[in-house]
N, C-alpha and C positions, 0 to 999 in steps of 0.2 A: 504493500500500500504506500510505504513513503518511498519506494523508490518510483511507483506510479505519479507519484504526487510533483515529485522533483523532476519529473519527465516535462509535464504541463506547465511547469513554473519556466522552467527555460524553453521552452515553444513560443512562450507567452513572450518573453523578454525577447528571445532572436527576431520574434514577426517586427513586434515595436520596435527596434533598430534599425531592419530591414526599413520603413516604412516611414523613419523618422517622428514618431510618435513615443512619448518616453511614459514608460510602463513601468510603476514598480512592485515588483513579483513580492507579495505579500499573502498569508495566507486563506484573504479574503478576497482575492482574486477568484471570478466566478467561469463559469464552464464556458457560457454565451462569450468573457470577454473573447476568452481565448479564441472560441470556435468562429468569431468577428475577425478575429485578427488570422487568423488562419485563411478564411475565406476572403479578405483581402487579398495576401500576399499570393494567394495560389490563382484568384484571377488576375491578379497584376502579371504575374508570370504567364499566363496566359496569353494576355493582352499582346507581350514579348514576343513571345513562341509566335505568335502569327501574324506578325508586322509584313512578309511579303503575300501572305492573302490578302490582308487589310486593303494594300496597296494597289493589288491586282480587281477585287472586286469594286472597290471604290471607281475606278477608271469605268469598270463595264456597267454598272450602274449610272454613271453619270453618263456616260456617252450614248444610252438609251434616253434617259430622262430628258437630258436637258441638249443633246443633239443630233437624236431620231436615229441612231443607228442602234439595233439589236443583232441577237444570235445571224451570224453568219455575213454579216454588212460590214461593210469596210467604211471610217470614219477615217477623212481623209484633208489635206488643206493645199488649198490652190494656191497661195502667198505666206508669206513668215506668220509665224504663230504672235498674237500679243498677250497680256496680262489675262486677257479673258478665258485663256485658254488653262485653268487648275487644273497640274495635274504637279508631281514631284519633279523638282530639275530637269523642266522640258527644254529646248534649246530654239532657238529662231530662227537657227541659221541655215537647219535643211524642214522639206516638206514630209512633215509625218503622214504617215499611216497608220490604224490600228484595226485589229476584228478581236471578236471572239468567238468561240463551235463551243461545241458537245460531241465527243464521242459516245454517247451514253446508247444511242442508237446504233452504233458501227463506225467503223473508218469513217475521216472526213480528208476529203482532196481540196490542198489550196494550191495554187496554180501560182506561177511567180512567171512574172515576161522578162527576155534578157534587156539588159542595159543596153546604151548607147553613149555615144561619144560625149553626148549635151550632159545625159544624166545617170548617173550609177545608183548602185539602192544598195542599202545594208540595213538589214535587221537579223532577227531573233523570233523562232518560234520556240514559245513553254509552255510548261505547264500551269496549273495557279498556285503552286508556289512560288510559279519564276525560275525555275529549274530550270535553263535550255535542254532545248529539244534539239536546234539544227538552225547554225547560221545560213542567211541564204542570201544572195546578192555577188557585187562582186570580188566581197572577200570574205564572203561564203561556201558552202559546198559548192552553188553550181557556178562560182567562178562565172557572173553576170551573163551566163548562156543561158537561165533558166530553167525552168523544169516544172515539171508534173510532183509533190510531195505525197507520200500517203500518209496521213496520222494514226496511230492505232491506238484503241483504249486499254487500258492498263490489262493485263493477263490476255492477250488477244489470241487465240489458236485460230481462226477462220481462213479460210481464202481470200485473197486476191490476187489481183491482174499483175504480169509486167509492164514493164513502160514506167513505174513510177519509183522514186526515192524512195521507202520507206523508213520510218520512224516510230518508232511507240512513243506513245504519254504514256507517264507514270498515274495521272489523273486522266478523268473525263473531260473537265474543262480545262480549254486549249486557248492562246489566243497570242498572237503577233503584236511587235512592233518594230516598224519598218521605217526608213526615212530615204526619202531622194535625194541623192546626196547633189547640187549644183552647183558651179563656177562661178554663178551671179545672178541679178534677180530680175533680169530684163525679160520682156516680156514674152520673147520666145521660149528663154529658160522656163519660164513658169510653165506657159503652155506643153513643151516638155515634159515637163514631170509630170502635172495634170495626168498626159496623156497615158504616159508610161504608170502610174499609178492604178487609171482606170484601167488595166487588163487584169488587173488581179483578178482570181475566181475561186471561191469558197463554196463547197457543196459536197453532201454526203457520196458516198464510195455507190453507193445502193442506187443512185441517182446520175451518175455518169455519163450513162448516154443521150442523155437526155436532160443536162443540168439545167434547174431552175434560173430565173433572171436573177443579178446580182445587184443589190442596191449599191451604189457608191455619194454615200452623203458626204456633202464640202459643210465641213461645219467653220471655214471664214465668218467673223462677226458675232458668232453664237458665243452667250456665257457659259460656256460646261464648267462644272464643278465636280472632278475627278480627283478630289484630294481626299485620302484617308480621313474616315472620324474619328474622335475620341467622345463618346458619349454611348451610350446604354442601345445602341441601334448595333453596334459594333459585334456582341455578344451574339446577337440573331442571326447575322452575316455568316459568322461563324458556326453558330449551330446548322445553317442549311446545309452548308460545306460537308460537315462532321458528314450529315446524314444521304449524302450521297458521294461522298470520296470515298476512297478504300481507305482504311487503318493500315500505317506503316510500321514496322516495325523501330524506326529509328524513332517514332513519335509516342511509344509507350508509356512514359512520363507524364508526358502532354495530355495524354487521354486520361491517365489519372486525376489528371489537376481538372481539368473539363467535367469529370463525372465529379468532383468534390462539388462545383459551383451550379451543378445540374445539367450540364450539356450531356447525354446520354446517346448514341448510335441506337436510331428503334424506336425513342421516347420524343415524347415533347419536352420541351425546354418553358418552365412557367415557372421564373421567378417570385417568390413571394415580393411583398410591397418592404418588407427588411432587408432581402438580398438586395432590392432592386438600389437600395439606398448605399448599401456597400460595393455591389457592383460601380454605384458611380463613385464613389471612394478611388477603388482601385484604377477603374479608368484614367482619372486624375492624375493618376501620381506615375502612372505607368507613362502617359505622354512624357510627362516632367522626366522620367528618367532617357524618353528619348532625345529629346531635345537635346539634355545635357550628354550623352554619347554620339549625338551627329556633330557638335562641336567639337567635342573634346581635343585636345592637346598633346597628346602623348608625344613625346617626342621619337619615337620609337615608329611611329608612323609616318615620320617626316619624309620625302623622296629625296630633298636636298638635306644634308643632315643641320646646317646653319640658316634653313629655312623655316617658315610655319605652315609650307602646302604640301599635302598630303595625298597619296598616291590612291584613288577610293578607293580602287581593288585591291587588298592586300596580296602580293604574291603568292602566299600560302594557298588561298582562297583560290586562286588562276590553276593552281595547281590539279585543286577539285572539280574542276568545270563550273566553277558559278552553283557545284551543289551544298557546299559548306558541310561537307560530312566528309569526317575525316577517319580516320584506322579505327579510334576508341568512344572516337563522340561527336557529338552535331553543334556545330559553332551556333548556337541560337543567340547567345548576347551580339556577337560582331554581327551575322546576319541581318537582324534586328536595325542595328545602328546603321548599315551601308539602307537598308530597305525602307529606312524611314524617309528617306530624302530622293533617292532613287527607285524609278518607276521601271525599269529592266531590264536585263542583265544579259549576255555574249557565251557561247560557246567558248572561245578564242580571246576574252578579253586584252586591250591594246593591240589585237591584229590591222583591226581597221580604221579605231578611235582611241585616245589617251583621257582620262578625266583625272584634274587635283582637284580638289577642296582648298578651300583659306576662310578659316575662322576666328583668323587673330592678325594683329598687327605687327610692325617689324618690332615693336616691343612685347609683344605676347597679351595685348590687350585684345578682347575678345571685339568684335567689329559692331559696330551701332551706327545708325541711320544721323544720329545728331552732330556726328561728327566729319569733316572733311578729311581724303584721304589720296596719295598721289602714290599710281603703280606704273612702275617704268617696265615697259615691254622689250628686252633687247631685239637688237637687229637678227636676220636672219632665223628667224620662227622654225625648227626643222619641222614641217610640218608638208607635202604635197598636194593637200587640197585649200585648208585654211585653220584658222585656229579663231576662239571667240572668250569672251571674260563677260559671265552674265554672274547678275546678285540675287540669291532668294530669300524669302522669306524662316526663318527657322521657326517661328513661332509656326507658323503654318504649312511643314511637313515639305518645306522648300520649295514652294510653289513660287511663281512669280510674285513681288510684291504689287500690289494690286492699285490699279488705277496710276501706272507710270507711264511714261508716253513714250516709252523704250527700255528694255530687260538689261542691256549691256552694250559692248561693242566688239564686232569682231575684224577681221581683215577682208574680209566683203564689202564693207560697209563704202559708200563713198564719201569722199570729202573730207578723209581722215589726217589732223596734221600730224606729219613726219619729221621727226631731227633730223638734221644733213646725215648723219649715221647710220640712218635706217630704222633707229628705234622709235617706239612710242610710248608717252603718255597719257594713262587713261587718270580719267578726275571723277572720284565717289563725291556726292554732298546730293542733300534734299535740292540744291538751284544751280544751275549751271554757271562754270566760268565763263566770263564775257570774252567771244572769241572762238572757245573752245568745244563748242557745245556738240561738235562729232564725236569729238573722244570722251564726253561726258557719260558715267554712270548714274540715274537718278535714285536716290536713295530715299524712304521714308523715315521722317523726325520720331526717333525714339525707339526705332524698329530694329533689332538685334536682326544681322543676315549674315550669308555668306555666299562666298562665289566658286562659281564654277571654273578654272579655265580648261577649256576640250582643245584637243587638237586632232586633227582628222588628218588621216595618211603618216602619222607618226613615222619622223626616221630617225638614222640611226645615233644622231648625236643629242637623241633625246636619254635613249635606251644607255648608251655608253656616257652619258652626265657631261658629255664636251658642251654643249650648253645648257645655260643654267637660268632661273627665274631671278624675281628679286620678290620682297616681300612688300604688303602695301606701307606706306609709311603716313603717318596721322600729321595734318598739317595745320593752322591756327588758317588760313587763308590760301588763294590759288594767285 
C-alpha cells in the first residue's frame, strides 16, 4: 500500500513539472488531481505524436472548404501565392499544386506530364503522415519525362496492369504537393505552368479506361485557411484518422495515450464536459511547447557552426527518408518541431531544394516584428535556379504573416538593388526604407517570426561550406 501510494505521489509531481504547474505531493492529494494531470500530459503528448496529420488534414480541409477542391481535385495557382494563401512555410516563388485520394477503394492512378524547357515541376507524393511515397518531377523518379504512378493501399495483394510506376501507401489517404518550378513570372511563364499543371490526372485504378473528368481549381484570390488548429476540433480530426488508418506498430504508445483520453479504434470518441475542459488545457500548452521547439537555438543544429540558421532537415533525418524512424525508436519530439512549421516533406531531401531556418539574430536574440533588421546576401548565391528569404508567422504555425503586401524577397524579383559586388541587402521592419522598398521584408509590430531562406538547384559550394550566409543583424534605423 505505501509503496502504491508513493507511486501516485510522484506521477502526480513529474505531470506538474512536465506541465509547469507546481504541485505539492502531500498526503491529501486526491485521485481526480492526479488522474487530471495525467490526462493532460498524455493528451499533450498526443497532441505531439501527431503534429504531421494535424498538418496534412488541416490543408485538405481547408482546401475543400474554403477553395472548392475535394477528394481527387487538384488545387492549383496561376500567379505567386500571397498572404491569403495559410498554409505552413509556403513559398511564392514557384506555382503550387496540391490533391488529395483514398485508396480505401483500390489503387489510385495520378498521372504526372513531362517538363519543358519554360517549366520543371518537383514534388512529393505521401502518405498522411507525410511519409514520402515517390519524388516525381525533374529531380524525381521520372527524371521530368513523366509517367503513369500506381498508389496502393496499405497491405495490397490484388492485381494490376503494366505500364505504370508502382508505389504502396502505408495509409489510405494519399495526397501530393507539387510546384512548377519557373525562371520568371512573365506572362508566358505563367501560362506555362498553368498549362503544364493542368495535365495532371487523379483517378481510381478501377476506372482507367474510362477516367472521370478532372476538376483543376485556380484558387488565385481565394482566402484558404490550411493552417493546423490548436483547439478541441483537433482531437476529432484525429479520432476519424484512428478509425480508419491501420495501427502501426511503431505507434503503440501512441495508441495507449489515445485510448487513456478516449480515442478508441471501433468506438466513439465523446468526451465528457471535464475532459473537454482539460482537453483544452493540454491543447494549450502542447502548441506553446511547439512554438518554442520551431524556434529553438540549439547550436548543434546550426549548418554554419558561427551562425544562427539552421539546416530544417537534420541529416540524421535525410538518412531515414523523411520517415523519422530510426533502429530503436520514432523521433516524434524533432518530427513534431520540423512539422509544425512545415507542410511537406522529399524522398531525396536537398536533391532539388535546400531550406534554413533563422530564429534569432546575429546576437542570438530571438526575431520580432518591432524591430528593424539588415541581412546581407553574399554575391554568387550557389544556387541554378534561384534562391528567396520569406518571414513567417511563428505564432501561427509559420504561415504567412497576414495582411503584408509581400512575404519576402527572392532573386526573381525585379528591380532588386545590387552592391557593385554582386551582393545584396535585404531590410526587415513593419515600413519600408525610403528607396529600398525591393529589397524590403514587411514585418508585423510585435509579431515574433522567422525566415525561410530556400534555395533551389542547390550546388556544390553550398554542400562543401565554400560559401557561407551571414546572420540578420538588428539595427536602430536603415
Amino acid at each position: 500500500m505505501k509503496t502504491k501510494l508513493a507511486s501516485l505521489v510522484t506521477v502526480c509531481l513529474l505531470a506538474g513539472l512536465a506541465v509547469g504547474v507546481s504541485l505539492t505531493p502531500t498526503r491529501a492529494a486526491s485521485a481526480d488531481t492526479i488522474a487530471d494531470r495525467m490526462y493532460i500530459q498524455k493528451a499533450s503528448e498526443v497532441v505531439i505524436w501527431a503534429q504531421p496529420l494535424m498538418n496534412a488534414i488541416a490543408m485538405r480541409d481547408g482546401f475543400e472548404k474554403d477553395g472548392g477542391a475535394g477528394a481527387n481535385d487538384l488545387l492549383y495557382f496561376k500567379k505567386p501565392i500571397d498572404w491569403r494563401f495559410q498554409i505552413t512555410t509556403p513559398n511564392n516563388t514557384t506555382m503550387y499544386a496540391f490533391a488529395f485520394w483514398k485508396t480505401l477503394e483500390g489503387p489510385m492512378v495520378v498521372e504526372i506530364p513531362p517538363t519543358n524547357p519554360k517549366v520543371d515541376l518537383f514534388g512529393t507524393m505521401m502518405d498522411i503522415w507525410q511519409r514520402p511515397v515517390i519524388d516525381v518531377g525533374g529531380a524525381g523518379f521520372d527524371k521530368g519525362l513523366g509517367g503513369k504512378y500506381l498508389l496502393l493501399p496499405p497491405n495490397y495483394n490484388g492485381p494490376y496492369p503494366k505500364g505504370y510506376f508502382v508505389f504502396p501507401q502505408m495509409t489510405y489517404n494519399g495526397w501530393f504537393a507539387l510546384r512548377a518550378i519557373v525562371k520568371d513570372f512573365s506572362p508566358e511563364t505563367m501560362a506555362a505552368a498553368e498549362t503544364l499543371l493542368k495535365k495532371i490526372r487523379i483517378y481510381p485504378l478501377s476506372k482507367a479506361q474510362n477516367p472521370p473528368a478532372m476538376q483543376h481549381v485556380a484558387a488565385d484570390g481565394k482566402l484558404i485557411n490550411g493552417v493546423p488548429i490548436f483547439d478541441l476540433a483537433l482531437f476529432e480530426q484525429i479520432n476519424d484518422l484512428i478509425q480508419v488508418e491501420p495501427a502501426e506498430e511503431r505507434d503503440r504508445t501512441a495508441y495507449d495515450m489515445l485510448k487513456y483520453i478516449g480515442i478508441k479504434k471501433g468506438e466513439p470518441f465523446k468526451p465528457t464536459e471535464r475532459e473537454k475542459g482539460l482537453l483544452a488545457v493540454a491543447v494549450k500548452e502542447a502548441h506553446e511547447d511547439m512554438m518554442a521547439l520551431f524556434t529553438e537555438a540549439d547550436p548543434s543544429w546550426r549548418y554554419w557552426p558561427e551562425l544562427h540558421w539552421r539546416d530544417i532537415v537534420p541529416f540524421e533525418v535525410v538518412l531515414t527518408e523523411m520517415s523519422w524512424d530510426f533502429p530503436t525508436y520514432t523521433a516524434v519530439t524533432e518530427r513534431a518541431r520540423f512539422y509544425y512549421g512545415i507542410c511537406t516533406s522529399s524522398k531525396q531531401p536537398g536533391a532539388a531544394t535546400r531550406y534554413f531556418i533563422g530564429s534569432y539574430d546575429s546576437k542570438g536574440q530571438m526575431l520580432n516584428g518591432s524591430n528593424k533588421y539588415v541581412l546581407h546576401v553574399p554575391p554568387k548565391v550557389p544556387v541554378s535556379q534561384f534562391w528567396s528569404v520569406l518571414a513567417y508567422d511563428t505564432l501561427n504555425s509559420a504561415a504567412f504573416i497576414e495582411n503584408m503586401p509581400k512575404p519576402g524577397v527572392s532573386s526573381l524579383d525585379n528591380g532588386l538593388n545590387v552592391n557593385s559586388d554582386g551582393s545584396i541587402d535585404l531590410y526587415f521592419a513593419a515600413n519600408p526604407p525610403t528607396g529600398k522598398e525591393a529589397n524590403w521584408v514587411p514585418l508585423a509590430n510585435g509579431r515574433d517570426f522567422a525566415l525561410l531562406f530556400r534555395l533551389y538547384g542547390p550546388q556544390a559550394p553550398l554542400s562543401n561550406k565554400s560559401w557561407k550566409f551571414s546572420d540578420l543583424v538588428q539595427v536602430d534605423s536603415f
